[in-house]
N, C-alpha and C positions, 0 to 999 in steps of 0.2 A: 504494500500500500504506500500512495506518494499524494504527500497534503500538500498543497499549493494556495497560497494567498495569491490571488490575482484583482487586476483593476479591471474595469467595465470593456476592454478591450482584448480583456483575454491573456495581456500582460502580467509577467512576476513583480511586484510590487519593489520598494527599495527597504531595506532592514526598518526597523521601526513604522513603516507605513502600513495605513491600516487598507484593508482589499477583502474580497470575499475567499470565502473560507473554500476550496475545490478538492476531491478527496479519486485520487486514481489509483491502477492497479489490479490487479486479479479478481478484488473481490467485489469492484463496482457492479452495479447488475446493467443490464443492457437498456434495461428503458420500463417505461409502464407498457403495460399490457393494452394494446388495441389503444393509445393515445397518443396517435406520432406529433402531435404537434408540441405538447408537452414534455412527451422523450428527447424532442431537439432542442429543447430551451436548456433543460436541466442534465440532460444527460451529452453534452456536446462529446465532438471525437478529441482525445488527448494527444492534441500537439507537440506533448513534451513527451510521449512513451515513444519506445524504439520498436514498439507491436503492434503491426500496421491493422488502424479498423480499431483499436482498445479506444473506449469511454474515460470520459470523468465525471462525475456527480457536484455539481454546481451547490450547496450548500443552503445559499441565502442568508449564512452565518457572517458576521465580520469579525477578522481576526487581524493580527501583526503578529511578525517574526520579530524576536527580540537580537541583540548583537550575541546575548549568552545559549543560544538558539531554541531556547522556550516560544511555545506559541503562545500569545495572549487573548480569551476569547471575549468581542467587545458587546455580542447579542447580536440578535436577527438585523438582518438588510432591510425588511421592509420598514421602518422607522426613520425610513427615510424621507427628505421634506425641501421640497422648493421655497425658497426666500429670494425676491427681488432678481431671479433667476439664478441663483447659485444651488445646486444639489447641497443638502447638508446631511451628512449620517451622525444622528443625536447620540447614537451610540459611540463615539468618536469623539464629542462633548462630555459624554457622562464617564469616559474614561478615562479624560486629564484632568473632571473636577474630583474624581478620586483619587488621582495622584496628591492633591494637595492633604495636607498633610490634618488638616481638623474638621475633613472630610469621611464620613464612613460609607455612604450611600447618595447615588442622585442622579435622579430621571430629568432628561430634557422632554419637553413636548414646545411642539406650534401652537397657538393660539391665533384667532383669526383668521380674516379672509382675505386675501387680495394683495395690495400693496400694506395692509395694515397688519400682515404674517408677521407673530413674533415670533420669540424662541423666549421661554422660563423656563429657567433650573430650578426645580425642587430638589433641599439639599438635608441628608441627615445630619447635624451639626451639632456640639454645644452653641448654645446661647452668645454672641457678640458682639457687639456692637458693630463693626465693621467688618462682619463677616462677609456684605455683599461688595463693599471695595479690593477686598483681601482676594477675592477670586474672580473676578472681572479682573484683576491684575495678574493671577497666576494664569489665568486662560489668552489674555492679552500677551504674555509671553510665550507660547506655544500655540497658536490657532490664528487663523486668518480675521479680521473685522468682523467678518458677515458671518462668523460661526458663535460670535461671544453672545449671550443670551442679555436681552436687553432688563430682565428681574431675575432675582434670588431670592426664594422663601426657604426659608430655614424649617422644616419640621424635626419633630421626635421619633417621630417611623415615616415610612412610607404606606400609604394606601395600598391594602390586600384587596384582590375578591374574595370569595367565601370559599375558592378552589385553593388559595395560599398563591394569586401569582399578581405580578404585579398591578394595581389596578391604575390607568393611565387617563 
């Protein structure tokens, strides 16, 4: 089996950048059952095997490759979200507001419609005063403008469903 982080073009991503998660080798299975048009989205031919006609399984996962060669996994692809035309994977947000350091837990979601699309971070945090300066600064130094979330709410947990999974 051979994991491959890749970007939306089917390329290997650079160390620490984040891509979707693709999983080849012997044990991929060849596709769904009577759903070709599904089998070619998810089950693409593996470009990078040396076994002409082998599959890879598209994931929908995002992940990064670390330099220590640990995979990181950052949550599903579909969490993905247009603002003022930039693609932003939230998942990708909520995994350098965990980096910071008086951060335990934190979901990004969009808010609104239109030109009026935001981006809030919900954050598990102690209590601070300038807890939302403090990471609009750590995020300003690793993330593009258009990805820094224009609000930070601080909770105690995050919102479950009644299944135990994230409630968004």
């Amino acid at each position: 089996m051979t994991i491959y982080v890749l970007d939306t073009q089917g390329r290997p991503v650079p160390l620490g950048a984040v891509g979707e998660l693709c999983i080849g080798g012997a044990g991929v299975a060849r596709g769904y059952l009577n759903r070709p048009e599904l089998t070619s989205e998810k089950f693409p031919l593996d470009p990078f095997s040396k076994i002409q006609g082998s599959r890879m399984y598209k994931t929908g996962d995002l992940a990064r490759y670390m330099e220590d060669g640990n995979l990181i996994f950052l949550g599903r692809n579909d969490h993905q979200v247009k603002i003022r035309g930039f693609r932003i994977e939230l998942g990708e947000i909520e995994a350098r507001l965990v980096e910071h350091s008086e951060v335990r837990e934190a979901v990004v979601i969009a808010l609104g419609d239109g030109v009026a699309k935001r981006l809030v971070a919900y954050v598990v945090a102690a209590p601070q005063e300038a807890l939302a300066y403090n990471l609009r600064s750590h995020l300003e130094a690793v993330l593009p403008e258009y990805m820094i979330p224009t609000a930070f709410v601080r909770l105690d947990v995050l919102p479950l469903t009644p299944n135990g999974k994230l409630d968004r």
